[in-house]
N, C-alpha and C positions, 0 to 999 in steps of 0.2 A: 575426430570421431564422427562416424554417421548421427543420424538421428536416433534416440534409442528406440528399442524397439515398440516399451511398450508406449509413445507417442507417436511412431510410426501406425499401429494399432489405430489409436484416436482418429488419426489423420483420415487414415483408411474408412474408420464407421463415415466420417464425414462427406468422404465423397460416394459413399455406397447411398449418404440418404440425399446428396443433391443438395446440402448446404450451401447458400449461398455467398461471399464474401460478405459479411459485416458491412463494408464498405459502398457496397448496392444497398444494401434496406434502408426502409426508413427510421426516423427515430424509435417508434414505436415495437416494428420487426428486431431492431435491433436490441432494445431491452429487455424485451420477451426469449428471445433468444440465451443472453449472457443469463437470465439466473436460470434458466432451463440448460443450460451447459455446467453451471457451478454445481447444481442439485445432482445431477447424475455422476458427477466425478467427483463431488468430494464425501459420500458414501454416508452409512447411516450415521445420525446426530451422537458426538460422543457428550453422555451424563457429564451434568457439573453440580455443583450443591444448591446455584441458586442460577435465576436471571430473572430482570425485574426490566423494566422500561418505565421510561419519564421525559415528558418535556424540560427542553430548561430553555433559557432566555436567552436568542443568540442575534446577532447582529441586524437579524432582516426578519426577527420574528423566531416564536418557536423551534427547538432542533429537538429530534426524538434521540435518547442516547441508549441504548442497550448495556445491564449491567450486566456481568457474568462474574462468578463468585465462586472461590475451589471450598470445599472441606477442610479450611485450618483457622484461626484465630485470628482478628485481625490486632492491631494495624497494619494492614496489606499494602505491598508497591502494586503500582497501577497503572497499567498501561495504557495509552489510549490508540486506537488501531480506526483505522480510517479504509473503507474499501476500497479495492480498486473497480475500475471502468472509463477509465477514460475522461473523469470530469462527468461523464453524458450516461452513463448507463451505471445501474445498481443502486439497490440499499443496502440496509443493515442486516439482512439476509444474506446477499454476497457474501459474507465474511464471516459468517456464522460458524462455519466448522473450523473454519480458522482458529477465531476468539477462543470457541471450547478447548480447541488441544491446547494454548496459548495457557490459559487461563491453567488449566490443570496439569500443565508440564511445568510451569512457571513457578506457579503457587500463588499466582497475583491475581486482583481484581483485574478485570477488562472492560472498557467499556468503548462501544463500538457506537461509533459517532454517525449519526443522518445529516450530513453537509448537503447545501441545498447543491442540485446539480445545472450543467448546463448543456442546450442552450439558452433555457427561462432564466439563468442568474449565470450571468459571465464573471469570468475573473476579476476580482481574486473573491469573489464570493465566498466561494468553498474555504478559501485558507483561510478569509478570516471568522468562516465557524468552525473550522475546527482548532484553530488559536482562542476563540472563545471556549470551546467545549476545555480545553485544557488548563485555561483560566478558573472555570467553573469547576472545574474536580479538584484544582489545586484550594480555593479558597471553601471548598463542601469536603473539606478530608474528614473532619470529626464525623460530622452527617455519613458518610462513603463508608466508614471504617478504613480509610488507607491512611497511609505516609505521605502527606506533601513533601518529602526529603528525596522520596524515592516514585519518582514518574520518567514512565519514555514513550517516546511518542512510537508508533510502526505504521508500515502500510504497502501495499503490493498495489505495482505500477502508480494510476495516477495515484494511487493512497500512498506509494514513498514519495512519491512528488509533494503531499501535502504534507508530509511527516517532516521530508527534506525543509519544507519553507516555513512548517513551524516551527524550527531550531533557528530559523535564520530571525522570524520574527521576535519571538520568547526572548532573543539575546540582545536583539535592536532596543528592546519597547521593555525591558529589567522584567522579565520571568514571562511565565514560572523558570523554575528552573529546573532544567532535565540531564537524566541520570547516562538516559542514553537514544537512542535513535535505530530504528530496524524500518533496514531500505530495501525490496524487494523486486528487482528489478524495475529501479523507478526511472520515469522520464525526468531528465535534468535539464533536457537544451532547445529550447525551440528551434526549429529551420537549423538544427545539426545535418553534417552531409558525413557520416561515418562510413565506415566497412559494412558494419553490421546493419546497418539502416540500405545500402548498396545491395548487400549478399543476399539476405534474407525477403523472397519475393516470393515466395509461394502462395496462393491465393486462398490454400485451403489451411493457412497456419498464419496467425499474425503477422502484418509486413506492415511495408510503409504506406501503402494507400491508407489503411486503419490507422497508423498515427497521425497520417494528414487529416485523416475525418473526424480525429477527437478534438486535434489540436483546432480544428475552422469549426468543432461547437464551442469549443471554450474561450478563444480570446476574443473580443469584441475587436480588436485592430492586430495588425501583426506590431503592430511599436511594443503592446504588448508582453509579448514574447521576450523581451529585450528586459521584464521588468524579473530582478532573483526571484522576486516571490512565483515566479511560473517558471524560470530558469533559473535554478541554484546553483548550475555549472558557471554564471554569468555571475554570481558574485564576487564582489572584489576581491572579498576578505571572509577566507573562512575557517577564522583562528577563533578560538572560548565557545565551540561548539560541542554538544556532547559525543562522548564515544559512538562509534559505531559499527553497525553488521549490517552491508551491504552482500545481496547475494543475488547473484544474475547467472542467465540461461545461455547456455549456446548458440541456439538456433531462433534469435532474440534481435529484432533490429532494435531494441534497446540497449542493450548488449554494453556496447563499447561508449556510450554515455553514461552510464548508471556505473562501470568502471574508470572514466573517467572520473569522474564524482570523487569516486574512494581514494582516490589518488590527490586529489586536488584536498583534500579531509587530511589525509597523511602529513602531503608537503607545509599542512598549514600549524601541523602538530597536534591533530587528534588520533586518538587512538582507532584502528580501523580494521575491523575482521572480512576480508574482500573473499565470497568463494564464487568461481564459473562453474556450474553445473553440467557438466558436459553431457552433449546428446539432448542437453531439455532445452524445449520450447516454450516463448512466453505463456502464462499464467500456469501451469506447473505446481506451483505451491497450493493452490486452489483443491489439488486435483489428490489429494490422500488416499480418495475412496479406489483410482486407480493405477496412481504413478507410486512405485517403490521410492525415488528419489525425493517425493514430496515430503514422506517422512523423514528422510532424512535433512531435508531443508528444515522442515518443522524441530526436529532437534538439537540444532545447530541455533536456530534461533533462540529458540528456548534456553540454550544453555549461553547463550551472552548476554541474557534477556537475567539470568538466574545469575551472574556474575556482575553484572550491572546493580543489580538490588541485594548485594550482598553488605 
């Protein structure tokens, strides 16, 4: 299938303004950039009942966590969702519009995690605040109004990547324990040499220069890369993990690792809901306020997210 159209659109505004590959700026250009991309495509804020913000105690100092709260009773299941950027770019903002439809399609608490980023804190920094943050909501349930029975972890790109590695850690190190898992076209493999990592080169649409430019902020060595908690594909063993919804893009040099994953979840004997979105392009799900398919990712998710905490 081509590209769909209205991503072909996107594409189009991008080189009408002289956008420059992600992969030329600097850190700075480049951060300013992704939440001025997230802000115009994921449309205006949809209403939730509550959101609140709070530090809490995480490995290397303070993590800020965003609560989001629907209109029903608790005790709530509770999701914890982790943004995507690469390791290197975004907060808790990134993932705002997300959490909201999440939250209110769901019926659950959400609480969107500030993991420190890099290059100022290399791996596995990130995983293990947001293995903290997940610790912390599991042992603050009564304080949260949710369900420690009922928690999943989510996240788009590197946030399935951290999602991915906090099922891997929660099950190494006895919890919490999780219900389920929503993987967004996440990076699994470091130094992978796929199809989709090959095909996928266009400069004005995510390609492999940009994952090589997140991957050379986040690991301090390429060894590594070699470690599951950065590559989940690279685990030995990936059986007593929870259910999952992985869902990946077409035109995605992630593509064929992030469905690897789902496969490798399968053959281990977890449960596995795998969709390719065809015609879409990485970050996609982001994008509600102008991709049709977004919503419909966002509904899909929702509904294994709403089967999971049933």
């Amino acid at each position: 299938m081509p590209l769909d159209p209205q991503v072909a659109a996107l594409r189009a505004r991008r080189e009408s303004d002289d956008t420059p590959p992600l992969y030329t700026m600097s850190l700075e250009q480049a951060r300013a950039e992704d939440l001025a991309a997230i802000r115009a495509g994921g449309g205006d804020p949809v209403p939730v009942a509550e959101v609140t913000e709070r530090d809490i105690a995480g490995p290397g100092g303070d993590l800020r966590v965003r609560v989001y709260r629907p209109d029903r009773a608790g005790p709530l299941p509770a999701l914890l969702y982790f943004f995507g950027g690469g390791w290197t770019l975004g907060t808790i903002d990134t993932s705002d519009g997300i959490c909201r439809r999440l939250t209110n399609s769901v019926g659950c608490a959400t609480i969107s995690v500030g993991y420190r980023l890099a290059p100022e804190h290399k791996f596995p920094a990130a995983v293990r605040d947001c293995h903290a943050a997940t610790e912390w909501v599991a042992e603050h349930a009564d304080e949260l109004g949710v369900d420690a029975s009922r928690l999943a972890v989510g996240g788009d790109s590197a946030g399935g990547n951290l999602a991915a590695a906090v099922t891997l850690l929660a099950r190494d190190v006895g919890g919490p324990a999780l219900a389920h898992q929503l993987l967004v076209y996440p990076n699994t493999d470091y130094g992978s040499d796929t199809a989709s990592l090959r095909e996928n080169t266009d400069p004005l649409l995510f390609n492999r220069n940009s994952v090589d430019w997140y991957w050379g902020h986040y690991l301090a060595t390429p060894e590594d890369g070699g470690n599951p908690l950065a590559s989940p594909l690279r685990a030995p063993d990936l059986s007593g993990l929870p259910p999952a919804t992985v869902l990946t893009a077409e035109f995605d040099p992630l593509r064929d690792e992030g469905e690897a994953y789902a496969e490798r979840l399968r053959a281990a004997g977890v449960p596995v809901e795998l969709t390719r979105y065809a015609g879409m392009a990485h970050g996609f799900f982001a994008m509600s306020g102008v991709l049709d398919a977004a919503e419909r990712a966002m509904a899909q998710a929702a509904d294994g997210l709403r089967r999971a905490f049933a």
